[in-house]
VEXLORO-871851 format. One record per residue (C-alpha): residue in three letters; x, y, z. Coordinates in steps of 0.5 Angstrom, whole numbers, padded with zeros to 4 digits, always signed. Layout:
BEGIN
ALAXYZ...
//
This chain:
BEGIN
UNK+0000+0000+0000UNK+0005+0005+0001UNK+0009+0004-0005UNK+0003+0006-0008UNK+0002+0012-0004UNK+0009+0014-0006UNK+0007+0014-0014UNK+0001+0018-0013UNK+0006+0023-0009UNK+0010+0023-0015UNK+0005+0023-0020UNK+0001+0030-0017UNK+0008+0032-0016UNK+0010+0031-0023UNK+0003+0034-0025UNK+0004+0040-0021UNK+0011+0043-0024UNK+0009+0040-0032UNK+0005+0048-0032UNK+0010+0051-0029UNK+0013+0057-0030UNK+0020+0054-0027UNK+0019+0048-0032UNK+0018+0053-0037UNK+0023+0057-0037UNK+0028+0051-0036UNK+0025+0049-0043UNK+0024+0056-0046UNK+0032+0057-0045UNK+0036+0053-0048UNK+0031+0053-0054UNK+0031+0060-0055UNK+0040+0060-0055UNK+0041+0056-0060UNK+0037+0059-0065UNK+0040+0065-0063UNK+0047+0061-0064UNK+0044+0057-0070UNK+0039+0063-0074UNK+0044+0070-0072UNK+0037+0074-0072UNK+0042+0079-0072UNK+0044+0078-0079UNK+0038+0079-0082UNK+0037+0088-0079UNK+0038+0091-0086UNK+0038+0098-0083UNK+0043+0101-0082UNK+0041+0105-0076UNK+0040+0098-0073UNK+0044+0094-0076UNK+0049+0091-0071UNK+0056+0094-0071UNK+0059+0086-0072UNK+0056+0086-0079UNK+0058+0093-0081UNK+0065+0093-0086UNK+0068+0097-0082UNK+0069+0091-0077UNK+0065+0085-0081UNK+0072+0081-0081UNK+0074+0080-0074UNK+0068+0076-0072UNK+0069+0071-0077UNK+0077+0070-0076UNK+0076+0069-0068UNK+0072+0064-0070UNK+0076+0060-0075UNK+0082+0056-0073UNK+0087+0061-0077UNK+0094+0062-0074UNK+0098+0066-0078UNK+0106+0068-0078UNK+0106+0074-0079UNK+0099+0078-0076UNK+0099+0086-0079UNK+0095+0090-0074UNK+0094+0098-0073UNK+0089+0103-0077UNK+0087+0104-0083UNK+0095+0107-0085UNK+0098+0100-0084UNK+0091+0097-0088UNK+0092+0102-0094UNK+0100+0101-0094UNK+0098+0093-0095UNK+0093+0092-0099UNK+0093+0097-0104UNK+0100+0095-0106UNK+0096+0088-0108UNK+0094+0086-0115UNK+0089+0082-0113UNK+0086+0087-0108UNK+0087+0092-0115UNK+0082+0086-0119UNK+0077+0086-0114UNK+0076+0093-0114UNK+0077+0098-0119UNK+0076+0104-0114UNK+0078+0103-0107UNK+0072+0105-0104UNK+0073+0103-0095UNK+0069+0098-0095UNK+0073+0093-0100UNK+0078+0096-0097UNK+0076+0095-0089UNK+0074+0088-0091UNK+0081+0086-0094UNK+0085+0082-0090UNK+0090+0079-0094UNK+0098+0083-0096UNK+0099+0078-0101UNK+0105+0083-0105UNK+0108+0083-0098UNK+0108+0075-0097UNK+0110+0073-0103UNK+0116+0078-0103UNK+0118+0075-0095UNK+0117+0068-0096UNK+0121+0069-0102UNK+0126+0073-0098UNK+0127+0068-0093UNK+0127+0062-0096UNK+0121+0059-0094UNK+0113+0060-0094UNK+0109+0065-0089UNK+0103+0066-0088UNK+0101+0074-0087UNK+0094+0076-0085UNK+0092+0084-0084UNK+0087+0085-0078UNK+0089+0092-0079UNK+0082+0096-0077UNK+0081+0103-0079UNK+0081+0108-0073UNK+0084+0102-0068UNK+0087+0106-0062UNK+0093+0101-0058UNK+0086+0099-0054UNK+0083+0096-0059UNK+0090+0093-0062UNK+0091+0089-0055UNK+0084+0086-0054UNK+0084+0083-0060UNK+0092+0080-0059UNK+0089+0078-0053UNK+0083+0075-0056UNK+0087+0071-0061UNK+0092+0069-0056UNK+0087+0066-0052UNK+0084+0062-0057UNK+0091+0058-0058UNK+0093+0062-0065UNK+0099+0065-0063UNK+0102+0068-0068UNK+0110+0070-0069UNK+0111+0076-0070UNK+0107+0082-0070UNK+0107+0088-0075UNK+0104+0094-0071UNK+0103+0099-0076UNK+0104+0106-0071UNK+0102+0113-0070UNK+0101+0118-0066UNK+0094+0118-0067UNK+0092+0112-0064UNK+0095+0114-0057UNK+0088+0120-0057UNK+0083+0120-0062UNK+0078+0125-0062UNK+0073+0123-0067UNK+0072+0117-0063UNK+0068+0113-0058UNK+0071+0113-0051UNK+0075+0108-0048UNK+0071+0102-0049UNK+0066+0104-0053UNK+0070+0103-0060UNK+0067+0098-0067UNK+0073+0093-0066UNK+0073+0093-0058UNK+0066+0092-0058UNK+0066+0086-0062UNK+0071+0083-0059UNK+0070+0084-0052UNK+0064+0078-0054UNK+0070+0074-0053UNK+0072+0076-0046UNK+0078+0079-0048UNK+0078+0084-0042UNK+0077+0079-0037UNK+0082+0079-0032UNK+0085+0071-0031UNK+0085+0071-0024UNK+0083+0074-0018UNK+0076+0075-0021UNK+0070+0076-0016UNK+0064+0072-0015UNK+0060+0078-0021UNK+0065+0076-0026UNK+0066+0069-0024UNK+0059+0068-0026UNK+0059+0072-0032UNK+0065+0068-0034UNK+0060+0061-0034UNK+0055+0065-0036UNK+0058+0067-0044UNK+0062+0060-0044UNK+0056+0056-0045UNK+0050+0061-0048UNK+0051+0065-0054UNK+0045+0069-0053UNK+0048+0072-0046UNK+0055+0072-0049UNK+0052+0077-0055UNK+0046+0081-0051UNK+0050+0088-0051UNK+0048+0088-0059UNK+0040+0087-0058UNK+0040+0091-0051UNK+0044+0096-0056UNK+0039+0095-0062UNK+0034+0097-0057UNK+0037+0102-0054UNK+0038+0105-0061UNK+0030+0103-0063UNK+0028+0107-0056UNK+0032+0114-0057UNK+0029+0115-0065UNK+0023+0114-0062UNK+0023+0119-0057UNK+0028+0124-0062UNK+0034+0123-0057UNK+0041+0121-0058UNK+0044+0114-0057UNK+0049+0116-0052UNK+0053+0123-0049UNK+0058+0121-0054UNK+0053+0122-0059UNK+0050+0128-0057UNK+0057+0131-0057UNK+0057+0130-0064UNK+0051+0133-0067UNK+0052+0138-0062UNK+0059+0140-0065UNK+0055+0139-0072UNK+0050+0145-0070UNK+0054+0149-0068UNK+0059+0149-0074UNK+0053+0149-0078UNK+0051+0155-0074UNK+0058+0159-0076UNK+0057+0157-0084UNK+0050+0161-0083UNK+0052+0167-0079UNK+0058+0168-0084UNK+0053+0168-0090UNK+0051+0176-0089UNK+0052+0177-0096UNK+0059+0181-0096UNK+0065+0180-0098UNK+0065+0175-0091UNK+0062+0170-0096UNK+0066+0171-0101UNK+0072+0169-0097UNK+0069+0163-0093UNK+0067+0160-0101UNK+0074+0161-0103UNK+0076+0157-0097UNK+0071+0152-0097UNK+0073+0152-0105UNK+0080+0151-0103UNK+0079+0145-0098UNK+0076+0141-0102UNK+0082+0137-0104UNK+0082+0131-0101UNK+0089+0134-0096UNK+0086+0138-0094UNK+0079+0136-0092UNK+0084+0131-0089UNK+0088+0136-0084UNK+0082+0139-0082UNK+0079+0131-0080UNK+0086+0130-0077UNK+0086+0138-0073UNK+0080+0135-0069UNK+0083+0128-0068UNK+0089+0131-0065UNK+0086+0137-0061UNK+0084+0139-0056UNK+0089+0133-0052UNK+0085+0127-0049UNK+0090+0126-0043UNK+0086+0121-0040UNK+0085+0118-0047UNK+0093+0119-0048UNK+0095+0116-0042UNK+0090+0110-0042UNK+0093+0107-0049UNK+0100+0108-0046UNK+0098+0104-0040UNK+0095+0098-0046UNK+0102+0098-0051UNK+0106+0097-0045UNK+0101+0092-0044UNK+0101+0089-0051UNK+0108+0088-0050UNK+0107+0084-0044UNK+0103+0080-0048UNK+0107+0078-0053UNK+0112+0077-0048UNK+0109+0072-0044UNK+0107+0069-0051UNK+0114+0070-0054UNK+0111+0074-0060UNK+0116+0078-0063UNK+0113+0086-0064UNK+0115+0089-0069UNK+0113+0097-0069UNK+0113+0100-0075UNK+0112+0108-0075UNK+0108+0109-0081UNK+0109+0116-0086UNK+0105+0122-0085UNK+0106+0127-0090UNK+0109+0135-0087UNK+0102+0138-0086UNK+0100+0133-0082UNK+0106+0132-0078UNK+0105+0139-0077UNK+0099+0139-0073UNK+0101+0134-0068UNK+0101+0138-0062UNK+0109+0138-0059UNK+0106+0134-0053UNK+0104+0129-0056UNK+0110+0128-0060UNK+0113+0128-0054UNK+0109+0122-0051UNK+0108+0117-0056UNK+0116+0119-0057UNK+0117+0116-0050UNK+0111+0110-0050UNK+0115+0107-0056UNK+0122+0108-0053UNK+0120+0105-0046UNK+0117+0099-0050UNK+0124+0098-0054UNK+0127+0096-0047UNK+0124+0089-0050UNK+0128+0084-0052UNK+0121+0081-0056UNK+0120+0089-0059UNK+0124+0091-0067UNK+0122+0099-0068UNK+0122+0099-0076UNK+0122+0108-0077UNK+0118+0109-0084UNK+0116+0115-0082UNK+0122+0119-0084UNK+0119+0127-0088UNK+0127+0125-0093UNK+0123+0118-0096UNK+0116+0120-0098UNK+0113+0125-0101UNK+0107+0129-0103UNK+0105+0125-0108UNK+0106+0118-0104UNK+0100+0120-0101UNK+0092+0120-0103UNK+0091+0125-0097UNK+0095+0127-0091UNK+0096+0121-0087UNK+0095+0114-0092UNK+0100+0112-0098UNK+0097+0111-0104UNK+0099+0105-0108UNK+0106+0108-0112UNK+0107+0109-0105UNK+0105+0103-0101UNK+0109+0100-0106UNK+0115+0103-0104UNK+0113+0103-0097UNK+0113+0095-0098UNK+0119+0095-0101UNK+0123+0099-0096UNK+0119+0095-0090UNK+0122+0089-0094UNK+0129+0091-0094UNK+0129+0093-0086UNK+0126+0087-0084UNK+0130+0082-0088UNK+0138+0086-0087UNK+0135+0085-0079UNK+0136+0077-0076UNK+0129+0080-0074UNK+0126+0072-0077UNK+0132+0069-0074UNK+0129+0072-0067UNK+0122+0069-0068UNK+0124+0062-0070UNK+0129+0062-0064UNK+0124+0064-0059UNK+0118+0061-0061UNK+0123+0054-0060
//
């Protein structure tokens, strides 16, 4: 009889949780996870207001790669200086197109020239991939290193095309917040390995085993963004500065038209900055001024972290400072040449660390440039064939193969 009891008790026990909400949502979960990680509603957002920044071409390379099993030999990584001085020299790049509009151009991953140029050199076969991003800040280059490595693929060497600008950059989010940062801190770049407390510990398990929990930050973003159109604010206090900064230069163009000679004068410059040069300049005037201090000290603090990075992983860094033309050397404000001259020689005290000088005013001239900062192809092309003759006249492979033994 008592046996019977117990199964009945069982039985009700059952019944009760079947239409439970616990039971439900034990169900609901993992269901709703895997169609997330299998379907990738995110992909299907075609407006660009929306669309998640992982889809867009200005990173749209990254998640695909840290998900492959890929490890290059070479790893080229900077801003879109090193990505224009790379791929424009390529045939292949020039083949698929025509113009090099930035999207080809951000999604380009490949330095074929320079591969092909090197292997011969050196008498054996490397592999070259270029996960240089346009606008990457030093933050932006440690995290996606450090997500690499964390994968296992760790590559031999690392070109790092630098500058001053990635040190403080106007024009872009705050720390944290940019394109490549965003995407790849899905992958828990930042997470520190040790010492962490009980709220990362869990975020930690959380992200390993849900897809859905390792990408939330994009549906909460797509909705924040849905709810700020449709109460007509802006996404974020970034945001609101841009458009503020946009009213007020358009208020300044409006109050010069008064119909004198005023506006004669402020046509003639408009005229005259058409050229690409000069748009670029302006651009880079911003970029440069006023100086992020904070910023500025902050990506200092992440190359001296780079380099530690490669340190533990026996990766050789090798940084190259990428060409500028006068005009734009020019702006670069005294203090921040100062900063980035002193950041580049405190990591130079590194066995692991080469430092490839290309941005000599004596080796490139004016019309190397297609604007005031990125080579055009003759001048890729040149800028790969000096690159070459440094790097191979330096045991510098030597040195990889020795430490990567």
């Amino acid at each position: 009889m008592s046996t019977g009891s117990d199964t009945n008790r069982s039985t009700k026990r059952l019944r009760m949780l079947g239409p439970s909400t616990f039971a439900w949502l034990l169900l609901m979960v993992p269901t709703i996870d895997c169609s997330c990680r299998v379907i990738k509603p995110l992909q299907y957002i075609s407006s660009k207001s929306y669309r998640p920044i992982e889809f867009d071409p200005w990173v749209s390379k990254f998640p695909p790669y840290l998900y492959s099993k890929s490890r290059p030999d070479v790893l080229i990584v900077g801003s879109s200086l090193p990505m224009a001085a790379f791929s424009l020299a390529d045939q292949k790049f020039a083949n698929a197109a025509e113009a090099a509009d930035q999207a080809s151009l951000r999604t380009y991953t490949e330095a074929n020239e320079f591969k092909n140029e090197l292997s011969s050199r050196l008498g054996e076969t490397v592999k070259v991939e270029n996960f240089s991003c346009a606008g990457g800040m030093v933050s932006d280059v440690y995290i996606f290193l450090k997500a690499l490595i964390d994968t296992g693929r760790i590559p031999h060497m690392v070109l790092y095309g630098i500058s001053p600008r990635d040190f403080t950059d106007n024009l872009m989010p705050p720390l944290g917040q940019s394109p490549l940062f965003e995407v790849v801190s899905d992958w828990g770049g930042e997470l520190p390995s040790e010492g962490m407390n009980t709220s990362q510990k869990f975020d930690l398990f959380c992200a390993s085993y849900s897809y859905f929990y390792k990408t939330r930050r994009k549906y909460k973003n797509i909705a924040t963004a849905v709810a700020a159109d449709t109460v007509g604010r802006p996404i974020s206090l970034y945001r609101a500065s841009e458009i503020s900064d946009s009213a007020k230069d358009e208020t300044k163009r409006s109050s010069s038209s008064k119909g004198n000679a005023a506006v004669i004068i402020t046509q003639n410059e408009d005229n005259e900055s058409g050229t690409p040069l000069q748009k670029d300049l302006k651009r880079y005037a911003k970029r440069y001024i006023p100086i992020n201090q904070i910023r500025l000290q902050s990506e200092c603090d992440y190359l001296t972290k780079l380099v530690r990075l490669c340190e533990k992983n026996r990766v050789i860094v090798v940084f190259i400072g990428m060409p500028l033309t006068s005009q734009n050397r020019q702006l670069i404000p005294p203090q921040l040449e100062t900063a980035y001259g002193k950041a580049i020689a405190r990591v130079q005290g590194s066995i692991l660390v080469k430092w490839v000088d290309m941005a000599s005013p004596q080796t490139f001239e004016q019309n190397d440039f297609s604007d005031s900062a990125h080579l055009n192809r003759d001048g890729s092309k040149k800028f790969q064939r000096l690159l070459l003759e440094k790097l191979t006249a330096d045991p510098i492979w030597q040195t990889v193969k020795k430490h990567q033994q």
